[in-house]
C-alpha positions in Angstrom: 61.5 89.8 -5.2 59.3 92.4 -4.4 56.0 92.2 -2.2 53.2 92.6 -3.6 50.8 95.2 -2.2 46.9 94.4 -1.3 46.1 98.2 -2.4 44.6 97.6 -6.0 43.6 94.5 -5.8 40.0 93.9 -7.3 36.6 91.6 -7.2 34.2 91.6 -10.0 31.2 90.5 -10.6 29.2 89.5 -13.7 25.9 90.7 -14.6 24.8 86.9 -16.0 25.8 87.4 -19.1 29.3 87.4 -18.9 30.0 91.6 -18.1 32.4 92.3 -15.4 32.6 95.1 -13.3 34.8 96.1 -10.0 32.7 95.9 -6.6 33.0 99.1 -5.5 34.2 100.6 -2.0 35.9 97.6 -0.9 37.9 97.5 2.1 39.3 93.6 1.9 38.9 90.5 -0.7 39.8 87.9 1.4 39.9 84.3 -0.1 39.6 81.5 2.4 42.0 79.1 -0.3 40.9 75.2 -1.0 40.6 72.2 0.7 40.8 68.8 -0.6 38.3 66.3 1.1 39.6 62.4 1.7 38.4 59.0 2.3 39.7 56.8 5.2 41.1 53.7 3.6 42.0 51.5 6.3 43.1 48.1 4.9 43.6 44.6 6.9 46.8 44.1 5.3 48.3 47.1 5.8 51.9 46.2 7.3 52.6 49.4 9.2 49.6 50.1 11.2 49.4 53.6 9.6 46.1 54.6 8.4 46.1 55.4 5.0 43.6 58.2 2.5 42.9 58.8 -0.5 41.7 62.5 -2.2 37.9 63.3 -3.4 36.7 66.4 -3.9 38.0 69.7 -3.7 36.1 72.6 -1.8 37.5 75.9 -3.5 36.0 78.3 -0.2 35.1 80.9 -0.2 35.5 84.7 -0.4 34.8 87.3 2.4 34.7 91.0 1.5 33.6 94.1 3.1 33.8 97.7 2.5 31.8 101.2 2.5 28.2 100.5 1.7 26.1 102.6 -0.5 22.9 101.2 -2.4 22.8 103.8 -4.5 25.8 101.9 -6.4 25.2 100.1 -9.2 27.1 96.8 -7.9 26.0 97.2 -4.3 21.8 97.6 -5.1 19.0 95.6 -5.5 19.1 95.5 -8.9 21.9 93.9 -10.2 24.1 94.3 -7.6 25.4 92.3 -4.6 22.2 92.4 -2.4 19.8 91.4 -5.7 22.2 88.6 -6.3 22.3 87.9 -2.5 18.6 88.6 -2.1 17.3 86.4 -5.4 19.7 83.4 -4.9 21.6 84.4 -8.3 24.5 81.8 -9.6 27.3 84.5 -10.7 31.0 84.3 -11.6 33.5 86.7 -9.7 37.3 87.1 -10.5 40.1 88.5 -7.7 42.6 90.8 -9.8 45.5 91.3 -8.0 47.8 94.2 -8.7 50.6 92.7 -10.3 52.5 94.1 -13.2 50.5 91.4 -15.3 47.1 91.7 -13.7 46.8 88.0 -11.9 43.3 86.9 -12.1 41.6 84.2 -9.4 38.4 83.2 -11.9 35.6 81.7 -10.4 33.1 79.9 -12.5 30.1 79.9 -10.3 29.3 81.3 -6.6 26.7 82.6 -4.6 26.4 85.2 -2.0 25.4 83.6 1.3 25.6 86.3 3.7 25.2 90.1 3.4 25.2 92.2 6.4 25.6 96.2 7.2 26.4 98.3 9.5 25.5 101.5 10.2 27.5 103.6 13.2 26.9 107.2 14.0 30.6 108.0 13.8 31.3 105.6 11.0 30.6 105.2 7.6 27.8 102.9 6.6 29.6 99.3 5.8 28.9 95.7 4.6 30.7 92.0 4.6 29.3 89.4 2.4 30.3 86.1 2.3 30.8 84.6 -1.2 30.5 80.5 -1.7 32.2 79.2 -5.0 30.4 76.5 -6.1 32.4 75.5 -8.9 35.5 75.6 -10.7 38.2 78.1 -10.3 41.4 78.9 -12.8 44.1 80.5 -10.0 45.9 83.2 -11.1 46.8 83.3 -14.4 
């Protein structure tokens, strides 16, 4: 089995009603993965002193990005892009596409953008990270 490669791999964005486009200029996609929440259930009779859980909710993460920043970009500027939706609260979906031979697609239902920062270094190019919260379902790569 062959690894697969990061180069390629894609985030998109929707403009609210449902259009997706690549983010463009990024540098890394990085999804923190899930965790499932639990409940202590201790119980008087339990017979092997072993404490004992059960599962609640799920937290799906988050996604970290960063790249070459330019608002002059349609999906970086204040008008659609990721610092309008970061800037105006926006609910948005996003999908990770990986590079597969079949195009594997992480689809997040709803997230917001929770941090946006830049950078800008006189012997650099001008750069960003967001941070991305999902805040709802996700369908993993299919």
């Amino acid at each position: 089995m062959a690894l697969l490669s990061g180069t390629g791999i894609k985030l998109q964005m929707d403009d609210g009603s449902g259009n997706f486009s690549d983010v463009a200029q990024l540098e890394t996609v990085e999804w923190s993965g899930g965790t499932t929440n639990t409940t202590e259930t201790p119980r008087h009779d339990a017979t092997n002193d072993m404490l004992e859980f059960v599962t609640n909710m799920v937290d799906a993460g988050e996604i970290n990005i960063s790249g070459h920043f330019d608002p002059q970009i349609a999906t970086h500027d204040d008008s659609g892009g990721l610092m309008d939706v970061w800037k105006n609260k926006k609910d948005r979906q996003f999908k990770i596409v990986l590079n597969d031979s079949s195009n594997s697609t992480l689809t997040i239902s709803s997230a917001f953008i929770t941090s946006f920062e830049s950078s800008q270094n006189v012997d650099d190019s001008v750069s960003f990270t967001a941070t991305i919260d999902i805040n709802g379902d996700i369908t993993l790569f299919t």
